[in-house]
Wavefront OBJ file of the C-alpha trace (Angstrom):
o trace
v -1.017 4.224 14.851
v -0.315 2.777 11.693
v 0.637 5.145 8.842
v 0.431 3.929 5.297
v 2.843 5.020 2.955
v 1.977 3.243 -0.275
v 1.718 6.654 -1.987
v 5.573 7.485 -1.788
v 6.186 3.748 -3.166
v 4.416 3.994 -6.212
v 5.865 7.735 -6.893
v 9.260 6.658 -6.644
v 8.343 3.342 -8.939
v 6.300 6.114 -10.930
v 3.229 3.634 -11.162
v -0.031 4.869 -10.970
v -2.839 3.621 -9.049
v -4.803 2.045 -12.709
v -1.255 0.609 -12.846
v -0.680 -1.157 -9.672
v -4.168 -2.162 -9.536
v -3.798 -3.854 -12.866
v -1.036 -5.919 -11.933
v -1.931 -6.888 -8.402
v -5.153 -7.963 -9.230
v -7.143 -5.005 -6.752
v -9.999 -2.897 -8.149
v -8.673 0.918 -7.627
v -10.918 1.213 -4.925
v -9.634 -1.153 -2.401
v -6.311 0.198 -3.149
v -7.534 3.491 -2.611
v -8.846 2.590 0.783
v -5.256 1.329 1.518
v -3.395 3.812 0.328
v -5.710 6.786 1.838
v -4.896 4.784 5.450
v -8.799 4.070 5.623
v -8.709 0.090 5.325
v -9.002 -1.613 8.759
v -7.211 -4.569 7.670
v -5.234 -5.761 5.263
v -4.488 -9.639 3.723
v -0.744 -10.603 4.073
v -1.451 -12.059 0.170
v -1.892 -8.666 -0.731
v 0.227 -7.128 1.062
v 2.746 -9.421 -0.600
v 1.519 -8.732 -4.166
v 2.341 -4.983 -3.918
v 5.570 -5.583 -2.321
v 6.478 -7.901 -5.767
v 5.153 -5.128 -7.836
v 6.686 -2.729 -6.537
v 9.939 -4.666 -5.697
v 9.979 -3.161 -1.775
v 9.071 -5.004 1.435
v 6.246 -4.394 3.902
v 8.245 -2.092 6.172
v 8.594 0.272 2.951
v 4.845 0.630 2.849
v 3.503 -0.033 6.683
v 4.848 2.144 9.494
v 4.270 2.333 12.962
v 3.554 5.845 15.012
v 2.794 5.523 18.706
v -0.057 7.454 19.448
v 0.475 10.941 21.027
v -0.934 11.594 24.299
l 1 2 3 4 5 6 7 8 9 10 11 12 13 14 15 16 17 18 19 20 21 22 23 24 25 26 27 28 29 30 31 32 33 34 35 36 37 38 39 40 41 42 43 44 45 46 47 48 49 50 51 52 53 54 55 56 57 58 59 60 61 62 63 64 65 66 67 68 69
């Protein structure tokens, strides 16, 4: 499973989600999606915008969880 953790990026960049959505170029709800762990996919050119704006790299928001059984 992957586990989203784009919520304990922006609070330790203390952005909000009006914030990063503003300067990524996202409406708040796609972002929401994201950061809630509901989005099925996810473009690598976003992915990359968020890691500029908030000056971290995909592993800092994306992490991996092997299912239990």
């Amino acid at each position: 499973m992957i586990i989203v953790n784009l919520d304990v990026m922006m609070a330790r960049r203390k952005m909000s989600l009006n914030e990063l959505s503003e300067r990524v170029g996202i409406t708040v709800a796609n972002l929401s999606i994201l950061k809630t762990g509901k989005a099925k996919a996810v473009r690598f050119s976003t992915l990359g915008a968020i890691c500029r704006v908030l000056d971290c790299t995909p592993g800092d928001i994306l992490e991996y969880r092997p299912d239990e059984e």
